[in-house]
C-alpha positions as CSV (number, residue, x, y, z in Angstrom):
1,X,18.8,14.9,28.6
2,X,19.6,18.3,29.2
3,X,20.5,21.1,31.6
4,X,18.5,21.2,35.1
5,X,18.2,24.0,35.3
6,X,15.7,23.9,32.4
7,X,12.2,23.1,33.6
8,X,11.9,21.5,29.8
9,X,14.2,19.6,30.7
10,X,12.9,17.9,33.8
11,X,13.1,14.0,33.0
12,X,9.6,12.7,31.8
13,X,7.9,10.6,34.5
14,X,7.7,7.0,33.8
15,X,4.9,6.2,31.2
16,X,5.4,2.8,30.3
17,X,2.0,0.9,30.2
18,X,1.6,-2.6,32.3
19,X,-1.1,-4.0,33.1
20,X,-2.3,-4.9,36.9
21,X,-0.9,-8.2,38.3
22,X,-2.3,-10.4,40.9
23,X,-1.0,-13.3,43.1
24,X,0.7,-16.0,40.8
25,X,-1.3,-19.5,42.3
26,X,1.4,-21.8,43.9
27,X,1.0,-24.7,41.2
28,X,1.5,-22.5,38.4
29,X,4.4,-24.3,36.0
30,X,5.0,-20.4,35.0
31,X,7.0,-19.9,38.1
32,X,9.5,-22.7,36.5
33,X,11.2,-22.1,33.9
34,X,12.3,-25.7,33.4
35,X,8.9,-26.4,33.2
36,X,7.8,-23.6,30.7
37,X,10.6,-25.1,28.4
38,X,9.3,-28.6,28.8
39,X,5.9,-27.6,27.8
40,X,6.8,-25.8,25.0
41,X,8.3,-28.6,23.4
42,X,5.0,-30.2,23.7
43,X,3.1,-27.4,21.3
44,X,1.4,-28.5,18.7
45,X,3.3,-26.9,16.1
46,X,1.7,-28.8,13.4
47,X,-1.3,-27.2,14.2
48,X,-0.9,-23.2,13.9
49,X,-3.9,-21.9,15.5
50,X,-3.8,-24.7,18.6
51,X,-0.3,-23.5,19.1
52,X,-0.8,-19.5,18.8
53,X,-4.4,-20.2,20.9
54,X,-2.2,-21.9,23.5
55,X,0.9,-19.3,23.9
56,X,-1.4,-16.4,23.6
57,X,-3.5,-17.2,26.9
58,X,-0.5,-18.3,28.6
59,X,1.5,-15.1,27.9
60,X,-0.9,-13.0,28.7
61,X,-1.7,-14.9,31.9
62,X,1.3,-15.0,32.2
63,X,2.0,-10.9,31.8
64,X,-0.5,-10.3,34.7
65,X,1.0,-13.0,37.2
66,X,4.0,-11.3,39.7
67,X,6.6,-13.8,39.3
68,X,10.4,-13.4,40.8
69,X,12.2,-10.7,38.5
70,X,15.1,-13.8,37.4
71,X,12.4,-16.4,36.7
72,X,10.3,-13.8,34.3
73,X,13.8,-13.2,32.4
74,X,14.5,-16.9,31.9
75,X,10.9,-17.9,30.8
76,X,9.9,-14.6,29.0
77,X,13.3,-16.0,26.6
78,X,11.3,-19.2,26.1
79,X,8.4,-17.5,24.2
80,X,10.3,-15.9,21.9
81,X,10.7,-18.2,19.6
82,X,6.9,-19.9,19.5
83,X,6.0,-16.4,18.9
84,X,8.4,-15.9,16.5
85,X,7.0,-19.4,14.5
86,X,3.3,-18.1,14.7
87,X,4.0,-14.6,12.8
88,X,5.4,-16.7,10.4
89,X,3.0,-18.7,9.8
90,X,0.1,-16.3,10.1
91,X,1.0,-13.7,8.2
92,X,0.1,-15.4,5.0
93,X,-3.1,-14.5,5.7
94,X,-2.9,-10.8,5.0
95,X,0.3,-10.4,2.7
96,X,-0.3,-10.0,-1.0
97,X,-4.3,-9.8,-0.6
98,X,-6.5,-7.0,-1.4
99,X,-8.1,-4.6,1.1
100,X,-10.1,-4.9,3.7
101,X,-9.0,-7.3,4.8
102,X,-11.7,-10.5,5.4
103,X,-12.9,-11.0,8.8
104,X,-10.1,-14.1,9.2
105,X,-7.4,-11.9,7.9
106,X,-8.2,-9.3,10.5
107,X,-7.8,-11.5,13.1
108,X,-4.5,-13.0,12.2
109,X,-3.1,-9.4,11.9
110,X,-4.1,-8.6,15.3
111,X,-3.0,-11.9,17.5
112,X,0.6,-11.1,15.2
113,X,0.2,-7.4,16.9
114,X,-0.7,-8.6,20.1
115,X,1.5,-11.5,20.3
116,X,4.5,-8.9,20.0
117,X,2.6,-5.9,22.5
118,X,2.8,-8.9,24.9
119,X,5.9,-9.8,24.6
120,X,7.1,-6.0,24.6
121,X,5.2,-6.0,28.0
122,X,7.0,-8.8,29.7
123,X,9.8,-6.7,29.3
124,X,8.4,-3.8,30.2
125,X,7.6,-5.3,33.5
126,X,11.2,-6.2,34.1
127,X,12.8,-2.9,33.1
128,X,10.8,-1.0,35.6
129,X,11.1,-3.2,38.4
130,X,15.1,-2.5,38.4
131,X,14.5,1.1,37.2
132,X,12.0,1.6,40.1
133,X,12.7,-1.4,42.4
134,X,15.2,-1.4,45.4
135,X,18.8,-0.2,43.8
136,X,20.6,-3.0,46.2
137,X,18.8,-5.8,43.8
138,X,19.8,-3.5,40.6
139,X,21.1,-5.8,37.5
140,X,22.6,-3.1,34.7
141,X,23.0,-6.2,32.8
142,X,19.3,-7.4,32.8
143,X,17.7,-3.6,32.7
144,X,19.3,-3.0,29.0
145,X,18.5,-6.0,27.7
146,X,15.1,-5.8,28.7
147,X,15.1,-2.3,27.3
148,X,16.5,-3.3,24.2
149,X,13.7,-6.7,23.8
150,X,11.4,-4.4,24.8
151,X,11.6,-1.9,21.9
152,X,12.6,-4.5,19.7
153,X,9.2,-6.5,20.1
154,X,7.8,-2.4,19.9
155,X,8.9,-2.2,16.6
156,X,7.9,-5.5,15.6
157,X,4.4,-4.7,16.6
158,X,4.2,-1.4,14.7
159,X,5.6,-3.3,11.6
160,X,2.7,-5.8,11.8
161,X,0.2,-3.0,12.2
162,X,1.7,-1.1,9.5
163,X,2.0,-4.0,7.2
164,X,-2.5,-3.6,7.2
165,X,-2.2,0.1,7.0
166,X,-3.7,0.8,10.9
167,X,-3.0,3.9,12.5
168,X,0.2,3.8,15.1
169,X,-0.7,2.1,18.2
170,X,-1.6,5.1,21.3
171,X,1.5,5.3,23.1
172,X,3.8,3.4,20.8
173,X,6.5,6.5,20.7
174,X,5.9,8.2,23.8
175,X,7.1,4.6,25.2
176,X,10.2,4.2,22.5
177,X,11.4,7.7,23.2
178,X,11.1,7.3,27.0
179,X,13.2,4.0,26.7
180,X,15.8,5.9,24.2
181,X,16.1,9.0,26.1
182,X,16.8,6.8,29.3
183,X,19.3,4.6,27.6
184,X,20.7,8.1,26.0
185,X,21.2,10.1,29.7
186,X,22.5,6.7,31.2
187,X,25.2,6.4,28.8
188,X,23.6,2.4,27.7
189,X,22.1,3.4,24.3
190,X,25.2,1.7,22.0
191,X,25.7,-1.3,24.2
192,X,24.8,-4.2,22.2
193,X,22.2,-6.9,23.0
194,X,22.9,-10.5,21.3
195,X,19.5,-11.7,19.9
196,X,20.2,-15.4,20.0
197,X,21.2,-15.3,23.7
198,X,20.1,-13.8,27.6
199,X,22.7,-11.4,29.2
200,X,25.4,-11.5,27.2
201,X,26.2,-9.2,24.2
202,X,29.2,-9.1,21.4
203,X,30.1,-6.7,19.0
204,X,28.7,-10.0,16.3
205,X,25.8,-9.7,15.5
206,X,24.3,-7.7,18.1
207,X,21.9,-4.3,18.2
208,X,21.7,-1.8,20.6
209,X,19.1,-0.2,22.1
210,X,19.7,3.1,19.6
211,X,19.9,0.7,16.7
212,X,16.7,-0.5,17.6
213,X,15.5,2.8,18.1
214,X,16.5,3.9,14.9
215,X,15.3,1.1,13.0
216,X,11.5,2.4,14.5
217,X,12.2,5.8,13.1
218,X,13.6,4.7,9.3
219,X,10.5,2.9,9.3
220,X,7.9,5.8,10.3
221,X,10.2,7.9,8.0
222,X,8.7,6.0,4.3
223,X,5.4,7.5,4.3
224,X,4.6,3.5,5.0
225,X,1.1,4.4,3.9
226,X,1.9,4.8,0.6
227,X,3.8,1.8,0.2
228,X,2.6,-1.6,-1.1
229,X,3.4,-4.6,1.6
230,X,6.6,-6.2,-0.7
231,X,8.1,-2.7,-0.5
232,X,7.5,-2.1,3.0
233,X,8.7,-5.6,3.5
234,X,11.8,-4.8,1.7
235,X,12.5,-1.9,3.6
236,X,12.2,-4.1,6.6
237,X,15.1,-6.0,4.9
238,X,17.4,-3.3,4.3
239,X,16.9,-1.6,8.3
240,X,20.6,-3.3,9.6
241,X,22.3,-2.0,6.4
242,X,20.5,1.7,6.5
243,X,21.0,1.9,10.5
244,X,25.4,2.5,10.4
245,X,24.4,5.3,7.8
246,X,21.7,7.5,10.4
247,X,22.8,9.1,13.3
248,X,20.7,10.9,16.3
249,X,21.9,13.4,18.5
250,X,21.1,16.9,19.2
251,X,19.3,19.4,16.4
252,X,22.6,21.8,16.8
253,X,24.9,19.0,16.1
254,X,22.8,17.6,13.4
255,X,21.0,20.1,11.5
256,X,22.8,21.8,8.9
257,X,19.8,22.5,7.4
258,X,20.4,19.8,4.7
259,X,17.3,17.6,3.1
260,X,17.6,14.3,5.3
261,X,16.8,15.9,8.5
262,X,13.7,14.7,10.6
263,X,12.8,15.8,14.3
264,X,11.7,14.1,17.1
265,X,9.8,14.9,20.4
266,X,11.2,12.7,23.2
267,X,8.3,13.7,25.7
268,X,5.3,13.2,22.7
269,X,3.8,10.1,21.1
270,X,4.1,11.4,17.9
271,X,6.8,9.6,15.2
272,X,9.5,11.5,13.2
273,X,8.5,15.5,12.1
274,X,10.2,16.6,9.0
275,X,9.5,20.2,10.2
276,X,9.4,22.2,13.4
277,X,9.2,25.6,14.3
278,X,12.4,28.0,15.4
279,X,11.2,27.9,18.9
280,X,11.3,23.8,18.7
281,X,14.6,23.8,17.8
282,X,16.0,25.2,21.1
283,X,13.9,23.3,23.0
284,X,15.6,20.5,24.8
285,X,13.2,17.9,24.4
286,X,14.0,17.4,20.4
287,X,16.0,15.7,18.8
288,X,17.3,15.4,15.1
289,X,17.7,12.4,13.2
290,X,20.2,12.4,10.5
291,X,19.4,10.8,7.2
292,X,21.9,11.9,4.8
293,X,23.9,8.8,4.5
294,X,21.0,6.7,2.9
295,X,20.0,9.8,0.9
296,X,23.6,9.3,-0.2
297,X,23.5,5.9,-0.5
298,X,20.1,5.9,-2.2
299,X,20.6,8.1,-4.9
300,X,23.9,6.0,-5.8
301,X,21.6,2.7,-5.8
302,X,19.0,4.3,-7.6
303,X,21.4,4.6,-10.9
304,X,22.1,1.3,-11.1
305,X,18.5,-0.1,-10.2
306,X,15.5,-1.6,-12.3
307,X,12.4,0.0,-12.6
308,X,9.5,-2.3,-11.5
309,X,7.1,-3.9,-13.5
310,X,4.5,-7.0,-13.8
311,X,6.8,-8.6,-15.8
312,X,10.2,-7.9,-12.8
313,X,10.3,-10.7,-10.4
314,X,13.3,-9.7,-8.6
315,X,13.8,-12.1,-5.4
316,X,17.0,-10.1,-4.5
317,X,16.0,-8.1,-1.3
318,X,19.0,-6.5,-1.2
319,X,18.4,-4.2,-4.3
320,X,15.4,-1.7,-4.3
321,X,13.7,-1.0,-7.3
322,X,14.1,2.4,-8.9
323,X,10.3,2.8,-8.6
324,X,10.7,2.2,-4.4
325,X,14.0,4.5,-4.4
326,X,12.4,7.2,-5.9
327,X,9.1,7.4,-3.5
328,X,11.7,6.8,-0.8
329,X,14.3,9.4,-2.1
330,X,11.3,12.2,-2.3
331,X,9.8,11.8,0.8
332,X,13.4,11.7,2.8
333,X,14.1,15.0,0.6
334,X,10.7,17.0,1.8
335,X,7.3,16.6,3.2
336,X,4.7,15.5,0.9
337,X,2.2,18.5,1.2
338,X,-0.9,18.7,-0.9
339,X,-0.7,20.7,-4.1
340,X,-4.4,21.7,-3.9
341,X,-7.0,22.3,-1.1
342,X,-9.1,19.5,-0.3
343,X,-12.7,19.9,0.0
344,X,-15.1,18.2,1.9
345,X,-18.2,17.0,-0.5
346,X,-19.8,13.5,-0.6
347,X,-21.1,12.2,-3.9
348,X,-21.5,9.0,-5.7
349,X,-19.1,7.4,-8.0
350,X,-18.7,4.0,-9.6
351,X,-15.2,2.4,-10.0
352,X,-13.8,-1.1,-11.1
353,X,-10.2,-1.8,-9.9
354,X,-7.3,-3.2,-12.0
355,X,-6.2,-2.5,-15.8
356,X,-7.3,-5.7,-16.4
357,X,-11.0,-5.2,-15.6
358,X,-10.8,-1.7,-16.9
359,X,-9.7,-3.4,-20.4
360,X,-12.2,-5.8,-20.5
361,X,-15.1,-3.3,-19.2
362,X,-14.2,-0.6,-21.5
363,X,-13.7,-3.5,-24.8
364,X,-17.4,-4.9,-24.2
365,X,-18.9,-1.4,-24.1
366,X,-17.5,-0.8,-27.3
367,X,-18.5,-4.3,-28.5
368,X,-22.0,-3.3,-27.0
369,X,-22.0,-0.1,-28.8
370,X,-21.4,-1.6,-32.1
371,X,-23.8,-4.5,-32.2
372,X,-26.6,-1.8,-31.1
373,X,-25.3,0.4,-34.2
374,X,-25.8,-2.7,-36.2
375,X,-28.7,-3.4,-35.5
376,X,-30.1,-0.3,-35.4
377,X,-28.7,0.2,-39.0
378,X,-30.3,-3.7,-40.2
379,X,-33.6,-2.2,-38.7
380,X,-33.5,1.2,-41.4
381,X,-31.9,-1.0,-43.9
382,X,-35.2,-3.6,-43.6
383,X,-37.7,-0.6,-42.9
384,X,-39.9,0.3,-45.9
385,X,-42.2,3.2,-46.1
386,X,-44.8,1.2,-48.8
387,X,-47.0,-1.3,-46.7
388,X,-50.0,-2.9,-47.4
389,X,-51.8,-3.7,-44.4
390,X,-53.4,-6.8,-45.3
391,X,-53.5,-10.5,-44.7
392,X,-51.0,-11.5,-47.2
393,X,-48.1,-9.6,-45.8
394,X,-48.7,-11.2,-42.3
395,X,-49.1,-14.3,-43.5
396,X,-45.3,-14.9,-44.7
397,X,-43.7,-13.3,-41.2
398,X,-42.3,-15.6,-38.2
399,X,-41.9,-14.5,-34.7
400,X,-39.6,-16.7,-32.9
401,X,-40.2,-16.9,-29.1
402,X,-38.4,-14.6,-26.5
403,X,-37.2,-17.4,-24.6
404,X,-36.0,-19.4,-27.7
405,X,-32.1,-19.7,-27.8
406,X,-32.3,-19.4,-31.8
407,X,-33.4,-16.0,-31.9
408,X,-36.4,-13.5,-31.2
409,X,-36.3,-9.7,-31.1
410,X,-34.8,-7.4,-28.7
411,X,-38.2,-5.6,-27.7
412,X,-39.3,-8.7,-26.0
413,X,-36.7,-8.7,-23.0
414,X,-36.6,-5.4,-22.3
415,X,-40.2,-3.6,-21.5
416,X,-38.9,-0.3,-21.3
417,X,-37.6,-0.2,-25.1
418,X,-40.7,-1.6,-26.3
419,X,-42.5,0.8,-24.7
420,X,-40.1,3.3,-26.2
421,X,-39.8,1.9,-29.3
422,X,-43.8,1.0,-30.0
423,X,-45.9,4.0,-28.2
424,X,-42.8,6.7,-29.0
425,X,-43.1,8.1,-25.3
426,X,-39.9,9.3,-23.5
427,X,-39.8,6.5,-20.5
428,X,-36.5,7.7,-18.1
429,X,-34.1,5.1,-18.2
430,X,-33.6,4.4,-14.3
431,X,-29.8,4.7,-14.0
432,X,-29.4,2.6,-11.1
433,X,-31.8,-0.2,-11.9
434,X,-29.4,-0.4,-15.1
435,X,-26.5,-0.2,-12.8
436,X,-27.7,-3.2,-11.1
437,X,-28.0,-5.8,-13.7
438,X,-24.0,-4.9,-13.5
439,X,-23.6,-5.2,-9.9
440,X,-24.2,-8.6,-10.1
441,X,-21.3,-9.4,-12.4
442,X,-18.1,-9.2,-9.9
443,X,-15.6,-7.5,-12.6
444,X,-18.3,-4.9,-13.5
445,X,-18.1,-1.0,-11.9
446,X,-19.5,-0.8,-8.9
447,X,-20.8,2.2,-6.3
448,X,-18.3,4.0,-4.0
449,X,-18.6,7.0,-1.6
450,X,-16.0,9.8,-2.0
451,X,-15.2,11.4,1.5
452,X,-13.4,14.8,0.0
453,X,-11.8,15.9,-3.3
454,X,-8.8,18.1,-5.1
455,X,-8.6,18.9,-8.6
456,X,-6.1,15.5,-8.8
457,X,-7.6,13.0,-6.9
458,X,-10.3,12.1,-4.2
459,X,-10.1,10.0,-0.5
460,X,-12.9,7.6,-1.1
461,X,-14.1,4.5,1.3
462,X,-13.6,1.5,0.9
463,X,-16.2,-1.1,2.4
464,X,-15.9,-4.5,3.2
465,X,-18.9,-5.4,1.2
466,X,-17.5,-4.2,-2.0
467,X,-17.1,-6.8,-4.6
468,X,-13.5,-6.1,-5.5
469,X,-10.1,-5.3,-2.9
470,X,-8.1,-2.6,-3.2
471,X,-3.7,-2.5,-2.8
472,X,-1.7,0.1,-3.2
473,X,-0.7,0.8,-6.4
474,X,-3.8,-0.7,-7.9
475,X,-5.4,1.1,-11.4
476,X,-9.1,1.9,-10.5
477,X,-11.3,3.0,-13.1
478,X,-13.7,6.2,-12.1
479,X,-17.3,7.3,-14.0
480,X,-19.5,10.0,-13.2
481,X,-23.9,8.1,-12.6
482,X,-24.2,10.6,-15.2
483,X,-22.0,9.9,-17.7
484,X,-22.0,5.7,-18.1
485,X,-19.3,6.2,-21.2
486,X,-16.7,7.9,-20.1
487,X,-13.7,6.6,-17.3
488,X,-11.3,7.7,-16.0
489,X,-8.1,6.8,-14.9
490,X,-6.7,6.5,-11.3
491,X,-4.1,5.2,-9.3
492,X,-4.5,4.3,-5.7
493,X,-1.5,6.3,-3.7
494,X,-2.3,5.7,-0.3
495,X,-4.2,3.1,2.2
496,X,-5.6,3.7,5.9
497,X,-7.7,1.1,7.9
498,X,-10.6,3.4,9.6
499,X,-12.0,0.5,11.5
500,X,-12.6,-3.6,10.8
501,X,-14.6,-2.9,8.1
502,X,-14.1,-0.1,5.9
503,X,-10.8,1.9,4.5
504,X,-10.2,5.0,3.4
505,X,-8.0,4.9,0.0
506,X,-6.3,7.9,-1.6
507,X,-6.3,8.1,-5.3
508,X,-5.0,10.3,-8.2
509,X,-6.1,10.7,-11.1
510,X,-3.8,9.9,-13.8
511,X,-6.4,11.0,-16.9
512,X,-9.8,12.2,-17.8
513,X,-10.4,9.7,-20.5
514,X,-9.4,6.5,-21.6
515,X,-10.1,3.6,-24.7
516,X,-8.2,0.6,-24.7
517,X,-6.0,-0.4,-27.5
518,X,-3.3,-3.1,-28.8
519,X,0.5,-2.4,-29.8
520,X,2.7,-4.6,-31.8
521,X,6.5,-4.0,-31.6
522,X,7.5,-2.9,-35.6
523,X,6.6,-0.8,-38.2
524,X,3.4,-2.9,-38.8
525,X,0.5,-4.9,-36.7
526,X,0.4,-8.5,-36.3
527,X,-1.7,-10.9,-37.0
528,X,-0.5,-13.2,-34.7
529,X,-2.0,-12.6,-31.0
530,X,0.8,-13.4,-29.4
531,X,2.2,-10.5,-30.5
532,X,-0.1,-8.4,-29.9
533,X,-0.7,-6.6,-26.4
534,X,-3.2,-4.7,-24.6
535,X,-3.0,-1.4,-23.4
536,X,-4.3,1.8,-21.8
537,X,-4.4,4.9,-24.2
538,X,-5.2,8.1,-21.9
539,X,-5.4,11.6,-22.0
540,X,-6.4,14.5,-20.6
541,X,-5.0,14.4,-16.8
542,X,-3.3,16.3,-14.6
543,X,-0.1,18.7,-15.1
544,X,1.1,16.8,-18.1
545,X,-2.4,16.5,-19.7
546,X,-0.4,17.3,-23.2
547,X,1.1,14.6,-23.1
548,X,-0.2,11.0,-24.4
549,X,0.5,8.4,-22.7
550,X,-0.7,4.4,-21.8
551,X,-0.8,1.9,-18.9
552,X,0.5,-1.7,-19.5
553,X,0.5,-4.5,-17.2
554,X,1.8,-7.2,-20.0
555,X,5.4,-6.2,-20.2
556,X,8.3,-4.0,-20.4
557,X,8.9,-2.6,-24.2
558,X,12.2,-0.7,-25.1
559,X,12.2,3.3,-25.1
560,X,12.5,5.0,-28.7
561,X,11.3,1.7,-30.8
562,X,8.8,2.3,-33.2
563,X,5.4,0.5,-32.7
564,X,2.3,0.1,-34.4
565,X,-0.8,0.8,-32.3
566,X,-4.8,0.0,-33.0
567,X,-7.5,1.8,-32.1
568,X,-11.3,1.4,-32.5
569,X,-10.0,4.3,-35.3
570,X,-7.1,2.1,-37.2
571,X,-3.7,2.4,-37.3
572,X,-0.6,4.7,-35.8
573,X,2.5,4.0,-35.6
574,X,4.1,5.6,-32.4
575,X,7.7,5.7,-30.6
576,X,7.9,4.9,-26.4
577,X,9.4,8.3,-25.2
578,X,9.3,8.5,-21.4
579,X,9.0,5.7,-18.7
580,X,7.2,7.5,-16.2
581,X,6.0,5.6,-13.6
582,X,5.7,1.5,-13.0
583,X,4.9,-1.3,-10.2
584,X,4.2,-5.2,-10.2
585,X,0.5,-3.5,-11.3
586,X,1.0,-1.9,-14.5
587,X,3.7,0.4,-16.3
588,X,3.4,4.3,-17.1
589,X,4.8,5.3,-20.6
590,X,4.8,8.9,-22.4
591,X,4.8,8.2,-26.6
592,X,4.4,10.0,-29.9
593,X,3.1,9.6,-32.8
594,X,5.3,8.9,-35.9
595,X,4.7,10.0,-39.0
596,X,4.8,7.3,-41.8
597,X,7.4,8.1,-44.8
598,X,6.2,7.4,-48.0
599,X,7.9,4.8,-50.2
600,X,11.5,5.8,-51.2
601,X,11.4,8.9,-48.7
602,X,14.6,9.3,-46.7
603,X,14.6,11.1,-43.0
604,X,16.3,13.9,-43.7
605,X,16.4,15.1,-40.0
606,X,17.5,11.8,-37.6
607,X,16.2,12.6,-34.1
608,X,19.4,13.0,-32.2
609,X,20.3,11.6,-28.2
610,X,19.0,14.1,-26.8
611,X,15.3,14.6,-28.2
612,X,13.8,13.6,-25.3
613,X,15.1,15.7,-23.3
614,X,13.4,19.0,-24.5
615,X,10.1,18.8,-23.5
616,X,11.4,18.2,-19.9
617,X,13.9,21.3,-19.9
């Protein structure tokens, strides 16, 4: 790895963890591999969890068995592709769901993650007993492809983890940078491995042990935290075509100081560093990996892409999104560093997560607000100053009952606003025993628990108890306890599982105010619902807090069209200036307001190509 006569260069001891084995008993069918094929072809495969109950305990038994180096090789082969069929199959259970993740879905997430560690193991086993066994008995054939399996069923373990937002595995990169930088100082790291086939390699369709390598490190290299499972799943997809465009060698070869440039530690357990320090760069033990060919590549594909919507069901795994470019294009560019210090305070907030619920909460409070105005102006309207207390006037009232469906007055279901409303004393209205005749409504806002805050966002947790589930990308809506009427509006950015049954969830805050509204397409509103859609209006947030802007999760509208939008208010007619942000969750647009022309009034001043350009320069 590097000059001797550097004691920083010293090669790392072995640290590649196996567990302890014991004496394999003499009837075992694991010490044939005939037999290991024959039985399974016997699985169940029609039943999932018999099959993956059945290969687990006899891999793992397996694992901690000592069995004859050539007869581990040839059966380890014949679980590959039973384990392959269980992911498959049990991966449904925690793809496209909300987090955390149910009990059941927890589970499934962790036999895919140990079905893979134990595979990697297997492997494990047999590259050190040729790296460390007796050099007469030495196969160079069987030690790289055991290497290469080995990191290959590595990276398909972090991929599973990732793909539930858990923290990298302890010892996950200490091991794949061991197994790199032996392959590296051996001179074996570009020697292909054929995946369909034991000992034998081509230059079709093979992968080597740096390809496999370097698929590990694009992968860390995302900010997979902040990607929803379809794009992390698509970035899966485009590893073979992304790996011929990275290279790895040493950080005075590589670094030219360009954008694309990430470091790695070969004696840490820590994944890719986007930064290190002057000393770190002549140290031995570092490496750089070179990205500029898919930042290349990336900004070429991200003129040509889509942006992502509800509405954009693009099956094509091939073509990224512009959305995923962009988050992909900024964090290979720089580190994502927080604009503002984060402070550590704890308080009480109440969210509700979706635009959908948002809409509908924020549409009933106003619906809410206006049959209480109504009634409170019926009740003046009816009042009169001039009564007569006396028998006749009581004698023409009715008072239907409380519980009668026909009709009754308000007073009678709610003690505290007869009190109120008869006596005239000031009762407190109990916040949270009013927040709990929502709680029991599973769209309505419910309590959350922030763990720190900036001026744009917080990290709250998540519980497993909550009502609703939480994805990246997801719209949440955020009140004060002590302010019931006002939301605002935030976007979930980032997901980390803290343990089985709570998460911690990053969110910005997009704006600190919101009312929900309809736009029609044209110059006037319709009648017709169909053309009429529901939307967002916010205000008030963040660096761009001039601007107005809404959140949509019907469908994609054209920029610079005029449409006609209603508010609680009446009617403006706006025009669709900026796209600024969207997902399969809802879409981000910047507008303003146009200003009608009277009848026979010609626009003097057309707005030219260029007019929305200005506000950016």
């Amino acid at each position: 790895m590097a000059d001797t006569n550097d004691n920083k260069s010293k090669q790392p001891r072995v640290e590649l963890s196996i567990p302890e084995q014991t004496a394999t008993p003499e009837d075992s069918f694991l010490l044939s591999a005939r037999e290991v094929k024959h039985w399974a072809e016997q699985l169940p495969v029609a039943n999932v969890g018999e099959t993956a109950r059945q290969v687990y305990k006899t891999l793992a038994s397996f694992n901690r068995m000592r069995i004859p180096t050539l007869v581990r090789a040839e059966v380890i082969e014949l679980f590959r592709e039973p384990v392959r069929y269980i992911n498959t199959n049990i991966t449904k259970h925690y793809l496209n769901v909300g987090f955390p993740l149910s009990p059941k879905a927890q589970k499934a997430a962790l036999l895919a993650t140990e079905l893979c560690n134990e595979i990697a193991i297997s492997y494990k086993i047999l590259f050190l007993e040729q790296v460390l066994g007796d050099e007469h008995n030495f196969n160079q054939k069987l030690v790289i492809v055991a290497a290469q399996r080995a990191l290959q069923y590595m990276k398909q373990r972090m991929f599973h983890n990732l793909l539930v937002y858990r923290e990298y595995q302890k010892g996950l990169w200490r091991e794949a940078h061991y197994l790199y930088a032996w392959a590296s100082q051996n001179h074996v790291h570009q020697i292909g491995v054929k995946d369909n086939s034991k000992f034998i390699w081509k230059k079709k369709s093979v992968q080597s042990i740096e390809d496999v390598y370097k698929d590990m490190l694009l992968i860390a290299t995302t900010n997979p935290y902040r990607l929803t499972q379809s794009h992390l799943r698509r970035v899966h997809d485009k590893l073979p075509e992304w790996n011929k465009l990275t290279e790895v060698g040493s950080i005075s070869e590589l670094d030219n100081h360009s954008a694309g440039i990430f470091y790695l530690n070969l004696w840490s357990d820590e994944p890719p560093l986007k930064s290190i320090s002057p000393a770190q760069s002549n140290d031995s033990r570092f490496r750089a990996f070179d990205l500029n060919g898919i930042l290349a590549e990336a900004r070429r594909e991200y003129e040509e892409a889509e942006w992502e919507s509800p509405a954009h069901l693009d099956h094509d795994h091939q073509h990224l999104s512009r959305s995923l470019l962009k988050s992909l294009i900024r964090g290979w560019n720089k580190s994502l560093e927080r604009k503002f210090a984060r402070n550590a305070l704890q308080h009480e907030l109440f969210a509700i997560v979706g635009l959908s619920n948002l809409l509908r909460l924020l549409e009933k409070n106003i619906e809410d607000a206006a049959e209480e105005q109504a009634e409170k102006s019926q009740e003046n309207k009816g009042s009169s100053s001039h009564l007569t207390w006396n028998d006749s006037v009581f004698s023409t009232l009715a008072i239907a009952s409380p519980t009668n469906n026909l009709g009754g007055d308000s007073i009678f279901t709610d003690s505290t606003n007869l009190a109120s409303t008869l006596l005239g004393t000031a009762v407190d209205a109990d916040p949270q025993n009013m927040f709990d005749k929502l709680a029991r409504d599973p769209n309505a806002a419910f309590s959350v628990l922030t763990y720190n805050e900036s001026v744009e966002g917080y990290c709250l947790g998540w519980k497993e108890s909550y009502p609703m589930k939480v994805r990246v990308g997801d719209v949440l809506g955020i009140r004060s306890p002590n302010n019931p009427d006002e939301y605002s509006v935030a976007v979930t950015r980032w997901l980390k599982d803290a343990s089985g049954s709570e998460l911690y969830i990053g969110i910005q805050v997009l704006a600190s105010s919101c009312s929900p509204v309809t736009i029609t397409p044209g110059s006037k509103a319709s009648s017709n619902p169909q053309n009429q859609y529901r939307c967002l209006l916010i205000s008030g947030g963040g660096i761009e807090n001039e601007r107005r802007g809404i959140l949509t999760n019907t469908r994609a509208f054209e920029l610079n069209t005029i449409m006609t939008m209603v508010t609680e208010f009446g009617e403006h007619q706006i025009k669709l200036t900026k796209w600024v942000e969207s997902n399969n969750n809802f879409i981000h647009y910047y507008f303003s307001y146009v200003e009608k022309q009277q009848p026979g009034e010609t626009n003097a001043k057309s707005e030219d190509d260029f007019q929305d350009l200005w506000h950016d320069l």
